[in-house]
N, C-alpha and C positions, 0 to 999 in steps of 0.2 A: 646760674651763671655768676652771680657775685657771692659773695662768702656769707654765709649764714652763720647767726651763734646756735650757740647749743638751743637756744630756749626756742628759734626758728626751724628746727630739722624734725625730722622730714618735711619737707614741702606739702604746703596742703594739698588735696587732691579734692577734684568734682567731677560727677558723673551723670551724665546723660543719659538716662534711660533707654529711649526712643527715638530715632532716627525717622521715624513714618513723622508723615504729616506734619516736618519743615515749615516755619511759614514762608512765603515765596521770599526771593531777591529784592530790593529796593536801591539799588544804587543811586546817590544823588543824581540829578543833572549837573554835568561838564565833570563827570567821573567815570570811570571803566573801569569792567572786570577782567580779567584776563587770568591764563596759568604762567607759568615760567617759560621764559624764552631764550636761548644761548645769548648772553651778553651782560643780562638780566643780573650777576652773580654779584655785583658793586653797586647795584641800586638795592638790593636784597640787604646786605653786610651793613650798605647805610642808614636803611630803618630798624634793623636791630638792633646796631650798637647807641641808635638814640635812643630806642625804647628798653633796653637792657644796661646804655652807661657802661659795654665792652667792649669787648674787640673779637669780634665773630668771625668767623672766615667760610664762605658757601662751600667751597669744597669740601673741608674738611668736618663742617657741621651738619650736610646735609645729601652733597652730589656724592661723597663715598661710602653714603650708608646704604645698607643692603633695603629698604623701604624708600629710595630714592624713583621718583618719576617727575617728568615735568608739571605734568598734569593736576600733580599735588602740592604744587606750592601757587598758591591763588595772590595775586594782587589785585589792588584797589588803585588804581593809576589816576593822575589827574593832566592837563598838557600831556600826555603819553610818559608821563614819568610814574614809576611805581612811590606811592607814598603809606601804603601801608600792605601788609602778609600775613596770610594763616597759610599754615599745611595740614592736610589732611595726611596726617603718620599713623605707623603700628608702632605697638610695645609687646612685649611676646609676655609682658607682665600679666595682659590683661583679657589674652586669647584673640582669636581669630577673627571672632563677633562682634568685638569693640575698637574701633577707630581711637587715634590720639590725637588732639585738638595740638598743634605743636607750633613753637615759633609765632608766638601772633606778637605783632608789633607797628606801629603808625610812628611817622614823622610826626611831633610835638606843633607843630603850625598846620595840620589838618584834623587834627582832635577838637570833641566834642559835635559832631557829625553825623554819631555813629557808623562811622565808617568803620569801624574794631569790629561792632556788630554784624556788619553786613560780610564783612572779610570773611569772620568766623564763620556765618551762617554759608559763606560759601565753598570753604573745608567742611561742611557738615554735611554739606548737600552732597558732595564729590563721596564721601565716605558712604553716604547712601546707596547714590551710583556704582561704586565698588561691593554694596552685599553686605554692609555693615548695619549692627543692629543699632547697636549703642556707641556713645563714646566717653571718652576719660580725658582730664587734663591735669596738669598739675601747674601750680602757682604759688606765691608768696604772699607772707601777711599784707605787705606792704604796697601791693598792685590791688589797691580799692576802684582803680575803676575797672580794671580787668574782672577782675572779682566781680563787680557789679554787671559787667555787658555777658559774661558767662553767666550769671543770675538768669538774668532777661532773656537769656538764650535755653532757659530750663534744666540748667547742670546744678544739680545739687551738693551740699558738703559730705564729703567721703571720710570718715572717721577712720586714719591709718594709724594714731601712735594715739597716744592718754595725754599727751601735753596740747590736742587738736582742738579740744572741747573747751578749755579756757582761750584760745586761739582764736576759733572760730565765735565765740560768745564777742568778745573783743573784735572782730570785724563787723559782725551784724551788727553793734554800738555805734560803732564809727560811721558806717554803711545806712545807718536807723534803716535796719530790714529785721528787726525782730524774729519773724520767720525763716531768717534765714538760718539759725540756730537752731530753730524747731524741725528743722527738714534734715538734719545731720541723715546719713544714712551708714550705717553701724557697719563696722565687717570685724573679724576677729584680729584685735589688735593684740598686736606684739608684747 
């Protein structure tokens, strides 16, 4: 979404292995889970462009893609208002078998909660539902807690380009997850 330098591209990528054995749902109390519901499209727009710092637009970023269902865009509502979103998506990048962790994003006044956590885990869950085995995300250097609630959620670093590995060494420092660097999982890079 926002412009990356050269020394940020490709976007990191992490991958889930296993979609079995999820650990359950946890939502707070005086919280709700819910999927999308017609109206939904400006309560959506507005935790993304906090959590992103753009300008997003539901139709055009999500209700016109051929991987669109309501079903699959999950919120985290509080008073019935949505304050934060995962979607359970595809990418034809990564086959048929693997779910794409997409769009997760919280209003900045409901963070720290884990409520990111719970979101995602409930895009993961839906992709289960759906016959999915694995799944994939992609993210940026600079979303440390993103990066960290995907951590906790068992997605590991996906080594897509040779600039990834000083990258990612550099997140697990900042992150102090050491392991996190040791779990890179190799594919043949470009």
């Amino acid at each position: 979404m926002e412009n990356q330098s050269s020394n940020t591209s490709p976007q990191l990528v992490m991958f889930l292995d296993s979609l079995h054995n999820l650990p359950a749902l946890n939502i707070p109390e005086d919280y709700q889970l819910r999927s999308f519901c017609p109206g939904d499209e400006k309560e959506w727009e507005n935790i993304i462009n906090a959590s992103f710092n753009t300008q997003s637009d539901f139709e055009r970023d999500i209700m016109s893609k051929e991987y669109f269902k309501p079903e699959r865009v999950k919120f985290i509502c509080w008073r019935n208002k949505p304050i934060a979103t995962a979607t359970a998506w595809e990418s034809k990048d990564f086959g048929k078998e693997t779910g794409y962790l997409h769009m997760v994003g919280i209003l900045p006044e409901h963070s720290g909660k884990r409520l990111g956590y719970q979101v995602c885990l409930a895009a993961l869950h839906h992709m289960a539902l759906e016959g999915k085995s694995s799944a994939v995300l992609h993210t940026d250097d600079f979303r440390l807690p993103a990066i960290k609630t995907y951590w906790n959620l068992g997605f590991k670093p996906m080594l897509v380009h040779e600039n990834q590995v000083r990258r990612w060494y550099e997140v697990s420092l900042k992150l102090n997850l050491p392991q996190l660097n040791d779990e890179l999982i190799k594919t043949d890079i470009q």
